[in-house]
Backbone atoms as SQL, in Angstrom:
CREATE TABLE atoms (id INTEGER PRIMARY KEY, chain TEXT, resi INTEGER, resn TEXT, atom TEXT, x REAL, y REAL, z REAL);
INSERT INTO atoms VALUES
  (1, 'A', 1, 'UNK', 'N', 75.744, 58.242, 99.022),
  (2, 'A', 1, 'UNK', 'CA', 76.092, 57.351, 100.102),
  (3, 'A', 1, 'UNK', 'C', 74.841, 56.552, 100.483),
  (4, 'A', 2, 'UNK', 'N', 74.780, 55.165, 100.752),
  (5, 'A', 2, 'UNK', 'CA', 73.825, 54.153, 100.622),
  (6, 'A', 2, 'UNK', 'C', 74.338, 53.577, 102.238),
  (7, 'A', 3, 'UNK', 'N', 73.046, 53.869, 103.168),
  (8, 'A', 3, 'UNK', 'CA', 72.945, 52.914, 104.347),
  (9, 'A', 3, 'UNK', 'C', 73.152, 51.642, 104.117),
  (10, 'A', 4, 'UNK', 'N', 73.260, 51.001, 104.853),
  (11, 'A', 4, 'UNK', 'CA', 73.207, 49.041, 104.449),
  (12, 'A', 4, 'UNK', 'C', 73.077, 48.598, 105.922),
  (13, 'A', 5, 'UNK', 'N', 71.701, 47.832, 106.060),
  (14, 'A', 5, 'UNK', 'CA', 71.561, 47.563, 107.096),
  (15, 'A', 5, 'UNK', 'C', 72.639, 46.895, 107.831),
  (16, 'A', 6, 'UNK', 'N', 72.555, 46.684, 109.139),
  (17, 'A', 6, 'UNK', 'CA', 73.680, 46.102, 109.534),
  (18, 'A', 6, 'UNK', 'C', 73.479, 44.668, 110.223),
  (19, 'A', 7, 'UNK', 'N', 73.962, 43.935, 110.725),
  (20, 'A', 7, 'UNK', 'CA', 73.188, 42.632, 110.948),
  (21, 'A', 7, 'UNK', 'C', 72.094, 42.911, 112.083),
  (22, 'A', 8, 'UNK', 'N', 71.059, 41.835, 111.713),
  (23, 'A', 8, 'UNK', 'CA', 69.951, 42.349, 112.649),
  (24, 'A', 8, 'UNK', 'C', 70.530, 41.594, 114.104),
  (25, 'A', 9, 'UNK', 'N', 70.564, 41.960, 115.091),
  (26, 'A', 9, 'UNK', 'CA', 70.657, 41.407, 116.734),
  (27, 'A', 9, 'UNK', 'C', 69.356, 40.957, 116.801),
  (28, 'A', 10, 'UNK', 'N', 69.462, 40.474, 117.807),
  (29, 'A', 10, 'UNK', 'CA', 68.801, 39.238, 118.227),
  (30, 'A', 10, 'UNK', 'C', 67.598, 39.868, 119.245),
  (31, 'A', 11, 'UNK', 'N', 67.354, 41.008, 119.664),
  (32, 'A', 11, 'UNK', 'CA', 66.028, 41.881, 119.588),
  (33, 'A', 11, 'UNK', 'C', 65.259, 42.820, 118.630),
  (34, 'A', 12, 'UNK', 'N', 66.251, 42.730, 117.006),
  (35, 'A', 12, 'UNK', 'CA', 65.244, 42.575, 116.080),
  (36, 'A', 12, 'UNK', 'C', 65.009, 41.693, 115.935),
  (37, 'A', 13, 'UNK', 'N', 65.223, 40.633, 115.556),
  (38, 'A', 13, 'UNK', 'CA', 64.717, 39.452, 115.189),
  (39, 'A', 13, 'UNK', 'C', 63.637, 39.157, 115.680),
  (40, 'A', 14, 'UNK', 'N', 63.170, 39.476, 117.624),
  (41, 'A', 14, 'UNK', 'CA', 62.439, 39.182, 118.456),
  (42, 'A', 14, 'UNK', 'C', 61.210, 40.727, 117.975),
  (43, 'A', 15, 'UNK', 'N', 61.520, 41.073, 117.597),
  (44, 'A', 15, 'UNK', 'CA', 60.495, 42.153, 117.589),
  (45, 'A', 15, 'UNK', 'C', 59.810, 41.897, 115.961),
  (46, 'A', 16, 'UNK', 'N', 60.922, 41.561, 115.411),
  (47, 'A', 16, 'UNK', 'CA', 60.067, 41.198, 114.154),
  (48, 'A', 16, 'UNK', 'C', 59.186, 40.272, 113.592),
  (49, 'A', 17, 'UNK', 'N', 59.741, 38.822, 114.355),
  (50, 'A', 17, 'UNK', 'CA', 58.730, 37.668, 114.369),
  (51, 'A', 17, 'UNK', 'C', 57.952, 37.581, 115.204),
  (52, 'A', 18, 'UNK', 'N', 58.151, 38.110, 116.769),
  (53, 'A', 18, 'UNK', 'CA', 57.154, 37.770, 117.741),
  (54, 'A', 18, 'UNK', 'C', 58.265, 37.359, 118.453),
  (55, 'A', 19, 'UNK', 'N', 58.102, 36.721, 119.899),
  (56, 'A', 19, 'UNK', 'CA', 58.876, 36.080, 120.996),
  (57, 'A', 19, 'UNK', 'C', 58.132, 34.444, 120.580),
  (58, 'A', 20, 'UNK', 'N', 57.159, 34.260, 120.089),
  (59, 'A', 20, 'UNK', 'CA', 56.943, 32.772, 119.952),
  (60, 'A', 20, 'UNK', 'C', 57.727, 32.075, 118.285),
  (61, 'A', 21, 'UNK', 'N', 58.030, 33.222, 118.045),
  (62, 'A', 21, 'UNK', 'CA', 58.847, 32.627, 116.818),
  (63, 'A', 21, 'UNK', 'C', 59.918, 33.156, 116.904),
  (64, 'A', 22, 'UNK', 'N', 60.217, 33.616, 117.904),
  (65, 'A', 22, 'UNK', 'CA', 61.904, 33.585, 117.656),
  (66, 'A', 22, 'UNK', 'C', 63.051, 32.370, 117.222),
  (67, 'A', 23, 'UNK', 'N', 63.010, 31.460, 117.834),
  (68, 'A', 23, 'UNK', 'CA', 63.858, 30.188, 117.174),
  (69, 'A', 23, 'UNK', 'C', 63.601, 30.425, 115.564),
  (70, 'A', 24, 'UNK', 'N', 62.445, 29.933, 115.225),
  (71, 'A', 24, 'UNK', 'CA', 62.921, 30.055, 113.322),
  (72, 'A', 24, 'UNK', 'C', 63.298, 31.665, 112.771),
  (73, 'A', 25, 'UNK', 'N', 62.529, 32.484, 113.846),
  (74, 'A', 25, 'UNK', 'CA', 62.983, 34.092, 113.380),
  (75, 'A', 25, 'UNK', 'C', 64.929, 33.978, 113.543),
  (76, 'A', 26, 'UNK', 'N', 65.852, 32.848, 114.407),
  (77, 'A', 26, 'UNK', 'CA', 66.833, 32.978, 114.291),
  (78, 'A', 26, 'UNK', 'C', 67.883, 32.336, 112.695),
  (79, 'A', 27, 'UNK', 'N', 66.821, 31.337, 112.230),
  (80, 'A', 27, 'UNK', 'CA', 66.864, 30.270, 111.269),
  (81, 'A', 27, 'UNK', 'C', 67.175, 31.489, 109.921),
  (82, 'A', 28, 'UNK', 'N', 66.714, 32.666, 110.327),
  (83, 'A', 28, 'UNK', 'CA', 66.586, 33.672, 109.422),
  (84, 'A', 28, 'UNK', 'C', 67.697, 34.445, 108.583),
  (85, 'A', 29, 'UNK', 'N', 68.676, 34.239, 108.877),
  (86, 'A', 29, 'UNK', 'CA', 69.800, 34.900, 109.054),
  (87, 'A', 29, 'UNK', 'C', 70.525, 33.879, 109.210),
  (88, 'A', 30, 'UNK', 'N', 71.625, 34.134, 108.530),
  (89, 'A', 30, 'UNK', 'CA', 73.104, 33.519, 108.234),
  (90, 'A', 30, 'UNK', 'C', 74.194, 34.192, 107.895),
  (91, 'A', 31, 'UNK', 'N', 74.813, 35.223, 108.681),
  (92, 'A', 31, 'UNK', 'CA', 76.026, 35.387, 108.546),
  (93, 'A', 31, 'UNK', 'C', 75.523, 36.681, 107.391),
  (94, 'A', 32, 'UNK', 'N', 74.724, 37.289, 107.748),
  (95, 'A', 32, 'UNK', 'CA', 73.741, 38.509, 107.104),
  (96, 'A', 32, 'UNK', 'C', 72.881, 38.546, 105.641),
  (97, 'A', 33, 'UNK', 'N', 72.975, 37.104, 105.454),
  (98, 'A', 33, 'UNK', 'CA', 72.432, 36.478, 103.865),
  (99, 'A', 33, 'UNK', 'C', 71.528, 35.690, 104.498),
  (100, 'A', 34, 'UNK', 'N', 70.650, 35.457, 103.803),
  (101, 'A', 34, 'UNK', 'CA', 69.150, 35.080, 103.646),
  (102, 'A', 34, 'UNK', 'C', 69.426, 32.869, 103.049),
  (103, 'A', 35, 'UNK', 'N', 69.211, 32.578, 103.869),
  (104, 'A', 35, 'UNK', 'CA', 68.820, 30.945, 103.691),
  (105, 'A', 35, 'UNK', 'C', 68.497, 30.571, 102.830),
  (106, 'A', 36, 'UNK', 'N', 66.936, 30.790, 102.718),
  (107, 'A', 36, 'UNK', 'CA', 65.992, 30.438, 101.523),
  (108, 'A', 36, 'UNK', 'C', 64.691, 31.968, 101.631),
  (109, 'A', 37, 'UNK', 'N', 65.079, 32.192, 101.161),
  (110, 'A', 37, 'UNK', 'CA', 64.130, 33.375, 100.646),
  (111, 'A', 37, 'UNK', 'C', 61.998, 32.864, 100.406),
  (112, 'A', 38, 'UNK', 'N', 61.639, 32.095, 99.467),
  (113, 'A', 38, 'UNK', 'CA', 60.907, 31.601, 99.449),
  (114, 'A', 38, 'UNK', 'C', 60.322, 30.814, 100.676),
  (115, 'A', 39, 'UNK', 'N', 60.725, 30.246, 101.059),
  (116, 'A', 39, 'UNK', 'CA', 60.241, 28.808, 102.618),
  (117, 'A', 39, 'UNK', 'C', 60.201, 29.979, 103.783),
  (118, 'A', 40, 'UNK', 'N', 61.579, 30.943, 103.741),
  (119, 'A', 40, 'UNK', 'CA', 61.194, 31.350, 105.108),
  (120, 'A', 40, 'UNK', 'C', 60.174, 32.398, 105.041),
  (121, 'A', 41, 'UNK', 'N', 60.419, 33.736, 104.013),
  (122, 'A', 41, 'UNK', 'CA', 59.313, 34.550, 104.121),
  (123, 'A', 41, 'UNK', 'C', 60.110, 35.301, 104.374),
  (124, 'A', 42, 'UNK', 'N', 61.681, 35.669, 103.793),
  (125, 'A', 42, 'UNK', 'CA', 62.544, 36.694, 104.642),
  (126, 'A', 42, 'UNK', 'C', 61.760, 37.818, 103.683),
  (127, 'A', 43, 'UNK', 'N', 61.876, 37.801, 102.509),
  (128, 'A', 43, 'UNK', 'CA', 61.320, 39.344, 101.611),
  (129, 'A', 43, 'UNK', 'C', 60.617, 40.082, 102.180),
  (130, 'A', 44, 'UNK', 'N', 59.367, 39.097, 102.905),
  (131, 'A', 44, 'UNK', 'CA', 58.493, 39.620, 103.873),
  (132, 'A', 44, 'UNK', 'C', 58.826, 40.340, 104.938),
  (133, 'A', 45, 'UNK', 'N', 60.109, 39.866, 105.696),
  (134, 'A', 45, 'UNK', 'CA', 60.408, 40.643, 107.127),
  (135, 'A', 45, 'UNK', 'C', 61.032, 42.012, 106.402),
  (136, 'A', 46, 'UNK', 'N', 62.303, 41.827, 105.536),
  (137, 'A', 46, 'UNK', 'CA', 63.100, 42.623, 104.452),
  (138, 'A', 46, 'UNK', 'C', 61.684, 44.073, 104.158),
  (139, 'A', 47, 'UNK', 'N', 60.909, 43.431, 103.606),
  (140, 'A', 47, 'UNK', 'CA', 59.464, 44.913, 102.835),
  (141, 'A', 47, 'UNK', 'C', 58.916, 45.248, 104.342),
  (142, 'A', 48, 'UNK', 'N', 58.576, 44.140, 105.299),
  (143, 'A', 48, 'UNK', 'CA', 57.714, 45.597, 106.595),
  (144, 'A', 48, 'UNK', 'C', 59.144, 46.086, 107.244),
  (145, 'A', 49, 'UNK', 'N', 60.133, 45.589, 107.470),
  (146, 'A', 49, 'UNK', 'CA', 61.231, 46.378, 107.947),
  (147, 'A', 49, 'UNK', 'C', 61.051, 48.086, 107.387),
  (148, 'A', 50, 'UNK', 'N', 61.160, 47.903, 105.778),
  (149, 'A', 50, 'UNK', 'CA', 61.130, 49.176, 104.855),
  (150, 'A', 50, 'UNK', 'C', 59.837, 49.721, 105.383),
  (151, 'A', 51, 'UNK', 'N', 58.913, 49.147, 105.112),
  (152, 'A', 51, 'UNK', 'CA', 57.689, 49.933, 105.258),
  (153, 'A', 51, 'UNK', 'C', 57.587, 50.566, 106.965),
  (154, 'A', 52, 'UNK', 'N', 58.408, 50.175, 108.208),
  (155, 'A', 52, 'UNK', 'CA', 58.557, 50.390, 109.464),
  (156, 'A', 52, 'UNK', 'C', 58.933, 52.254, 109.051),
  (157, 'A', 53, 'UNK', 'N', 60.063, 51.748, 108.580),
  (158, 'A', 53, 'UNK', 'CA', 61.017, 52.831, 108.015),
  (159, 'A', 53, 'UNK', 'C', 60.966, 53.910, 107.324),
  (160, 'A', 54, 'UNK', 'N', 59.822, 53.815, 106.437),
  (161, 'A', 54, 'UNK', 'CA', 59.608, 54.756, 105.578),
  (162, 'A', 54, 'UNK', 'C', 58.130, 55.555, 106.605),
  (163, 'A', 55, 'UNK', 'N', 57.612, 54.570, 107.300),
  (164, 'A', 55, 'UNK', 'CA', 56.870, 55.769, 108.397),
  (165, 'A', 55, 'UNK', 'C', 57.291, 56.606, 108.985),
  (166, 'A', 56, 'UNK', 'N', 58.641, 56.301, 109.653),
  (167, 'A', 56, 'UNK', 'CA', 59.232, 57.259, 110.433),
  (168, 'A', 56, 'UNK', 'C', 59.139, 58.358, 109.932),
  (169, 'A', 57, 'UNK', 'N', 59.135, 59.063, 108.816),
  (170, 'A', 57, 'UNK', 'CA', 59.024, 60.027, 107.796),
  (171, 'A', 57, 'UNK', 'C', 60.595, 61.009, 107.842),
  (172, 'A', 58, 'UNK', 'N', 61.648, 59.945, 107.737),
  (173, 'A', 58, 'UNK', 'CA', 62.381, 61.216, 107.868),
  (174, 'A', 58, 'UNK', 'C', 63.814, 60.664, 106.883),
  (175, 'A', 59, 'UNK', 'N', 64.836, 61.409, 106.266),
  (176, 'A', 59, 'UNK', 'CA', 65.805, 61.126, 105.398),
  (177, 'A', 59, 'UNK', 'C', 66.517, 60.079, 106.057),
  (178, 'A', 60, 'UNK', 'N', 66.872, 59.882, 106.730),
  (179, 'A', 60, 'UNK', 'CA', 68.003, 58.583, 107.210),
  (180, 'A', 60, 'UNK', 'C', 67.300, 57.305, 107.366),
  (181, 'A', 61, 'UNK', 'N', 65.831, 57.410, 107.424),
  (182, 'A', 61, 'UNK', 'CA', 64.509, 56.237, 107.640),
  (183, 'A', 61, 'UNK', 'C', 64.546, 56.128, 106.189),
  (184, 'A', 62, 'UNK', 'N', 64.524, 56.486, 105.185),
  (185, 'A', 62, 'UNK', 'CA', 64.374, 56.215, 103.955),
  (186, 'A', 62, 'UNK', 'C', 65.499, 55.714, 103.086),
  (187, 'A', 63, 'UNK', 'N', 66.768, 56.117, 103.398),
  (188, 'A', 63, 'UNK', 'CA', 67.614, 55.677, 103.235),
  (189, 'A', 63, 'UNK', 'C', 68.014, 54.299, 103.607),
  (190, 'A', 64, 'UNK', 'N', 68.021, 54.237, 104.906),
  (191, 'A', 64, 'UNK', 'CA', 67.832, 52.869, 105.296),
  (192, 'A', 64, 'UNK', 'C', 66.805, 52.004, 104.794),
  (193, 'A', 65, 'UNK', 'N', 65.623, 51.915, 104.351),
  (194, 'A', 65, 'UNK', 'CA', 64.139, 51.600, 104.035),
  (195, 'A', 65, 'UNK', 'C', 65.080, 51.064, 102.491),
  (196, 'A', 66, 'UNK', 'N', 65.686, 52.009, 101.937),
  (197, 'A', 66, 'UNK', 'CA', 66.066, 51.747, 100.432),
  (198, 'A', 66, 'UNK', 'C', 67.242, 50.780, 100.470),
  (199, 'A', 67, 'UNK', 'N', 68.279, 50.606, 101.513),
  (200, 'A', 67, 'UNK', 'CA', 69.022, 49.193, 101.435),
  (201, 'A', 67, 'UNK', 'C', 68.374, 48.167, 101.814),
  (202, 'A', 68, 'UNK', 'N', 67.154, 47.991, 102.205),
  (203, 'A', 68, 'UNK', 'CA', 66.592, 47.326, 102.556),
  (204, 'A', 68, 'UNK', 'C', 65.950, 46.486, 101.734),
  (205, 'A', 69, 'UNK', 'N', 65.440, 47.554, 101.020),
  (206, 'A', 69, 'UNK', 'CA', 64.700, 47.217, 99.470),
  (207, 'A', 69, 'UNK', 'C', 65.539, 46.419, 98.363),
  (208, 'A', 70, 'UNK', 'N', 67.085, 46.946, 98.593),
  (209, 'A', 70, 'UNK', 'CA', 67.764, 46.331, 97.508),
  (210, 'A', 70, 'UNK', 'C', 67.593, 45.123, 97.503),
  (211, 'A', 71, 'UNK', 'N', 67.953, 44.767, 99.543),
  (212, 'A', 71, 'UNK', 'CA', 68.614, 43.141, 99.410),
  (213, 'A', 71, 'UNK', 'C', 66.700, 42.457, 98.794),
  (214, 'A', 72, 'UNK', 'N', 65.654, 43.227, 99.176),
  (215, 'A', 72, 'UNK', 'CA', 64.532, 42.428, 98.742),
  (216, 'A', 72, 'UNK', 'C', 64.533, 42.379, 97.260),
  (217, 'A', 73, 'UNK', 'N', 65.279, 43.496, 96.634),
  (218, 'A', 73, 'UNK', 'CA', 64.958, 43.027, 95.197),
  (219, 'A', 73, 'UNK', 'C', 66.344, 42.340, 95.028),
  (220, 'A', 74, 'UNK', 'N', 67.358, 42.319, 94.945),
  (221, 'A', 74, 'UNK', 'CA', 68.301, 40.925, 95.323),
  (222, 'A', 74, 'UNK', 'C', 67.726, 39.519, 95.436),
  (223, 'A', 75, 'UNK', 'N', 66.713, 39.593, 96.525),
  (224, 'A', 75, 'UNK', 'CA', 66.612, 38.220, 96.626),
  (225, 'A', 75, 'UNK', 'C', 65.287, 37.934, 95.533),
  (226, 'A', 76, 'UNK', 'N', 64.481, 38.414, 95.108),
  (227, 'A', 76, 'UNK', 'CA', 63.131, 38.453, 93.908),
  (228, 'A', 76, 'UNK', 'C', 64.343, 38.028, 92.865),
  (229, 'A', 77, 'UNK', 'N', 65.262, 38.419, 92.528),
  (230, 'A', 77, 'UNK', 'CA', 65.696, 38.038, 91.191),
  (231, 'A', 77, 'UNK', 'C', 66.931, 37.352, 91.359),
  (232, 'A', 78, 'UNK', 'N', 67.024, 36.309, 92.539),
  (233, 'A', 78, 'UNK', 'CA', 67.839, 35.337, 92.813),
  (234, 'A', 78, 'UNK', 'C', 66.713, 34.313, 92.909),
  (235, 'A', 79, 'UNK', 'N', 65.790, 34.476, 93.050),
  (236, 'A', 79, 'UNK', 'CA', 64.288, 33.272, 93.011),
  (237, 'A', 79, 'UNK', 'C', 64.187, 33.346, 91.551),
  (238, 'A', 80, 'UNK', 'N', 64.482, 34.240, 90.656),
  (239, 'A', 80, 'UNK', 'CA', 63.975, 34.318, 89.050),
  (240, 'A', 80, 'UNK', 'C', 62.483, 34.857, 88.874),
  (241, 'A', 81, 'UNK', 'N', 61.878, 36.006, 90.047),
  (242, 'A', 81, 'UNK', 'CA', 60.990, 36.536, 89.847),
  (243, 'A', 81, 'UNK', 'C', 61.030, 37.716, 90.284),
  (244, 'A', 82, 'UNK', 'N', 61.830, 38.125, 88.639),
  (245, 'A', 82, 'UNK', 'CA', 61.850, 39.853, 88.774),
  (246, 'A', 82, 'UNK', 'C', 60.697, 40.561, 88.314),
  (247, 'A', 83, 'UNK', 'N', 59.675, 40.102, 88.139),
  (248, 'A', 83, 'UNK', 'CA', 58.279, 40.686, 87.479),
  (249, 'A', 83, 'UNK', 'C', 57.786, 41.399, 89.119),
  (250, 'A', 84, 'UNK', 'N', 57.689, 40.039, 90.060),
  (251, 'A', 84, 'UNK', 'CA', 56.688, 39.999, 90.939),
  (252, 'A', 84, 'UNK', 'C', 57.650, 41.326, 92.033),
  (253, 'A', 85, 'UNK', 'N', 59.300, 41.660, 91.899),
  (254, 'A', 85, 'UNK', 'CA', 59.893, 43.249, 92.123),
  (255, 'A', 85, 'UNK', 'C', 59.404, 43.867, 91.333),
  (256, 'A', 86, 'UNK', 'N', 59.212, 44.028, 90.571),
  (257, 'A', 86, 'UNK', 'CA', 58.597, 45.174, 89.378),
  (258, 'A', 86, 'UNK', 'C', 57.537, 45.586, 90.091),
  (259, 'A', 87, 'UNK', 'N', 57.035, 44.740, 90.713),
  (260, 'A', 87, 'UNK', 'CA', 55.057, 45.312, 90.453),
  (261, 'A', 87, 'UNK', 'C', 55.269, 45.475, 92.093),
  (262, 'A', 88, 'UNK', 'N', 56.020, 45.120, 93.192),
  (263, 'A', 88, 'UNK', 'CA', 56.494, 45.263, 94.362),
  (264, 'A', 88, 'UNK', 'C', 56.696, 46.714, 94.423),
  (265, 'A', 89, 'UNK', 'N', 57.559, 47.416, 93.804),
  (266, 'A', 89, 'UNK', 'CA', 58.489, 48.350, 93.861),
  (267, 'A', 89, 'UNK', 'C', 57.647, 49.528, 93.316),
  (268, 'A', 90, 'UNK', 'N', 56.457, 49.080, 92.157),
  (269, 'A', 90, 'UNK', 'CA', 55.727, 50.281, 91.611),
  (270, 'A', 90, 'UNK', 'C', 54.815, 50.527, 92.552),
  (271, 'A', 91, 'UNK', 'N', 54.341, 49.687, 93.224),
  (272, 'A', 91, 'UNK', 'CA', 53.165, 50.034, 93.983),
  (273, 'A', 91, 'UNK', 'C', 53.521, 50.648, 95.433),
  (274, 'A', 92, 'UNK', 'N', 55.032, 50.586, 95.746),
  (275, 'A', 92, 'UNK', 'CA', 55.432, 50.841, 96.938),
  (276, 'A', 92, 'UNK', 'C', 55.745, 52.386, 96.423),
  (277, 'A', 93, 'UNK', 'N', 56.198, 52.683, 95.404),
  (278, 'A', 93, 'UNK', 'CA', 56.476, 54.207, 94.782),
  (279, 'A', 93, 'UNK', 'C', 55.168, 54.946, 94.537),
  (280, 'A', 94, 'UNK', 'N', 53.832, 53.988, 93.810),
  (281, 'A', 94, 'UNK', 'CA', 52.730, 54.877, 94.128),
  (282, 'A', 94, 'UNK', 'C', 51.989, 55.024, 95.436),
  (283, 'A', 95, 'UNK', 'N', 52.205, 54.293, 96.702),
  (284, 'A', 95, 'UNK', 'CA', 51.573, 54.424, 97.655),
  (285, 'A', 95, 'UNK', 'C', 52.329, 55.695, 98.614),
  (286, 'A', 96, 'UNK', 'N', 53.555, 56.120, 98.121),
  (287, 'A', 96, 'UNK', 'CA', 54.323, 57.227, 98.569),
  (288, 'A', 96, 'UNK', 'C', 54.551, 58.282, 97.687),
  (289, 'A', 97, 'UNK', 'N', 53.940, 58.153, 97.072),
  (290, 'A', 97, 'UNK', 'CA', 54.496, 59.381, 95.866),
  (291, 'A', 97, 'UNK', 'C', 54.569, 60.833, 95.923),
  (292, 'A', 98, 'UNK', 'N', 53.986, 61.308, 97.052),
  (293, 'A', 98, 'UNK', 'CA', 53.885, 62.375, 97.618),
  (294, 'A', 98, 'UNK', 'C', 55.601, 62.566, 98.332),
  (295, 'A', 99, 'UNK', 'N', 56.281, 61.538, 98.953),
  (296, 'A', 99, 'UNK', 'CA', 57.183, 61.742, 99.425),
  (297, 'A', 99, 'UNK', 'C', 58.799, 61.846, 98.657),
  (298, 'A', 100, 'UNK', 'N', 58.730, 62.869, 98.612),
  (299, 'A', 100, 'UNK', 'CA', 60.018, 63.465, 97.291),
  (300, 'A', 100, 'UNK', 'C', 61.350, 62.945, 98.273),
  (301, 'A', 101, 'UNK', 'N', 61.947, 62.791, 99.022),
  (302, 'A', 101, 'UNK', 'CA', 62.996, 62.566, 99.740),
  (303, 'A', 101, 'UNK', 'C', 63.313, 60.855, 99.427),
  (304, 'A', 102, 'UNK', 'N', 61.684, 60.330, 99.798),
  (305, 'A', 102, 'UNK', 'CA', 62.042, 59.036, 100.076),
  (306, 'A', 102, 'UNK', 'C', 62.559, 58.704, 98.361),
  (307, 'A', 103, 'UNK', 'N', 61.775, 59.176, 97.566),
  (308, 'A', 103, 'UNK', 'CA', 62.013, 58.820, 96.000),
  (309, 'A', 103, 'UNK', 'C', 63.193, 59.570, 95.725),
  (310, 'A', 104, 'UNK', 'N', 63.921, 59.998, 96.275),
  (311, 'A', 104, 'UNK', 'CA', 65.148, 60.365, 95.743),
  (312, 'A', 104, 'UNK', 'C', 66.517, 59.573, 96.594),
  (313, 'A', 105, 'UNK', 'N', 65.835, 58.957, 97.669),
  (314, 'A', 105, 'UNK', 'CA', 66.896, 57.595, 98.273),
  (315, 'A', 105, 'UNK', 'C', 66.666, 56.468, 97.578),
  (316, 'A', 106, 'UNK', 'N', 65.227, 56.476, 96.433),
  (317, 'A', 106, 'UNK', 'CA', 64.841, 54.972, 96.173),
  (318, 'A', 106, 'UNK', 'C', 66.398, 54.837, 95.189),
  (319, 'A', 107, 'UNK', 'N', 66.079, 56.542, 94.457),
  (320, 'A', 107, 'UNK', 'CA', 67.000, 56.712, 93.099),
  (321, 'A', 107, 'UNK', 'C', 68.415, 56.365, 93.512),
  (322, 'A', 108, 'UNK', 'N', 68.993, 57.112, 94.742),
  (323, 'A', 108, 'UNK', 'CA', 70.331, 56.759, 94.914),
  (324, 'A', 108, 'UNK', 'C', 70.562, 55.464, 95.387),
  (325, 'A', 109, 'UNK', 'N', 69.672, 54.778, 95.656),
  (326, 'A', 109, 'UNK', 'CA', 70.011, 53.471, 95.407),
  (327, 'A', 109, 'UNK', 'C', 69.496, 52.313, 94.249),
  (328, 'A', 110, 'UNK', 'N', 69.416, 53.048, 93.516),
  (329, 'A', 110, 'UNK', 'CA', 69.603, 52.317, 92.491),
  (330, 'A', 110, 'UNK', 'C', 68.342, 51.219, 92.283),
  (331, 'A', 111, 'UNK', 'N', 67.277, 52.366, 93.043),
  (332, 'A', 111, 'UNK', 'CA', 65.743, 51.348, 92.637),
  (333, 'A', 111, 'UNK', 'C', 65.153, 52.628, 92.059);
C-alpha cells in the first residue's frame, strides 16, 4: 500500500515557499499536477518535502517521503532527464542507508 500525497493546502504551500512567495508558491500547483517542472523548481519543493519526511524517522514519514519521490521522478523523466533521477535517487539511498524501513518503502514503491 503506497501513500500519495494529497493536495497540498494552502498552509503548505505557505510553509514551503515562505509567506513572501506565496503567490507564485500558489502558481505551483494545478489541480495536483505540476505546471512546468523546470521554470518553477517544483522537483525542488517535491525532494525537501521527502527529505522533511524522511527526518521524521518513522514508517508512515517514509512512506509518504516515497510518493513523493515518485511524482519527482515522474516529473525528471517527463523533462527527458532520467540520468539526473538516477544519480538523485542513488545519492538519496546512500545518504540513508542505514535506514532499512525507509529502503523498503523506497522498494514498495517502486524506486
Amino acid at each position: 500500500m503506497t501513500n500519495t500525497p494529497s493536495q497540498p493546502t494552502e498552509s503548505d504551500i505557505r510553509r514551503w515557499t515562505g509567506e513572501a512567495s506565496f503567490e507564485r508558491g500558489q502558481r505551483y500547483f494545478e489541480h495536483g499536477h505540476i505546471l512546468n517542472p523546470r521554470r518553477l523548481g517544483d522537483t525542488r519543493l517535491y525532494r525537501e518535502q521527502a527529505e522533511r519526511l524522511i527526518a521524521a524517522r518513522n514508517r508512515g514519514s517514509y512512506a509518504t517521503a516515497a510518493a513523493y519521490l515518485v511524482r519527482v521522478r515522474d516529473l525528471y523523466h517527463r523533462l527527458g532527464e532520467p540520468d539526473t533521477w538516477q544519480q538523485l535517487i542513488a545519492e538519496l539511498r546512500e545518504r540513508h542507508r542505514r535506514l532499512r524501513a525507509l529502503k523498503e518503502e523506497l522498494h514498495n514503491a517502486g524506486l
